[in-house]
N, C-alpha and C positions, 0 to 999 in steps of 0.2 A: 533605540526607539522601537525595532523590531520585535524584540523580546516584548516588552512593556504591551505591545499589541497582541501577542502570543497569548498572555496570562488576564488581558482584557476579556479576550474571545475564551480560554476556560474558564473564566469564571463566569462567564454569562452563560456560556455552554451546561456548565455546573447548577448555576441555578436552574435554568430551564429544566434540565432533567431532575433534579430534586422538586419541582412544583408535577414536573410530569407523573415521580413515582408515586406521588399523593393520591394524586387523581387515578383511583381502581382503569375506569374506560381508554386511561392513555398508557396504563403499564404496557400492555400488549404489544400497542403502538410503537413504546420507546425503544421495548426489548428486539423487535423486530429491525429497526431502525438502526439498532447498537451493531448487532448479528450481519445484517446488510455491509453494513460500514465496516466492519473489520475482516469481511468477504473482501470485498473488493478491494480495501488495502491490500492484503495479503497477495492477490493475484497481480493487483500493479506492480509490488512489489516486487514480484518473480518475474514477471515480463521484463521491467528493467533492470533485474541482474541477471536473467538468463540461465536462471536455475536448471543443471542438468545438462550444460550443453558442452560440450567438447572443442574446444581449440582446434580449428582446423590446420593440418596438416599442409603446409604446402610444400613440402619438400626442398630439393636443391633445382634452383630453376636450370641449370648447366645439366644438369642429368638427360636433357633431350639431347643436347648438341655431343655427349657420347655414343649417340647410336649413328652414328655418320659412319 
């Protein structure tokens, strides 16, 4: 049932932006709107996998109690 919701919402998404690319006054709009939108996926994107970041190190915890 999830999917079938999925491909409801593109194809309405679908048509909206094909009545949008008709309309000269909303191109701008759309394309600005499209550009926005795959901005900010992209950055959520990274934020939740943490692009770039390094595995911390934490060593061997017993390495303090040799300096006794």
């Amino acid at each position: 049932m999830r999917d079938a919701g999925l491909v409801g919402i593109g194809v309405v998404l679908g048509w909206l932006g094909s009545k949008s690319w008709s309309d000269p006054q909303c191109r701008m709009g759309l394309v600005i709107f499209l550009v926005a939108t795959a901005i900010m996926t992209l950055v959520f994107s990274l934020a939740v996998v943490g692009h770039g970041t390094q595995p911390h190190d934490r060593g061997d915890r017993n390495a303090d109690d040799d300096r006794d």
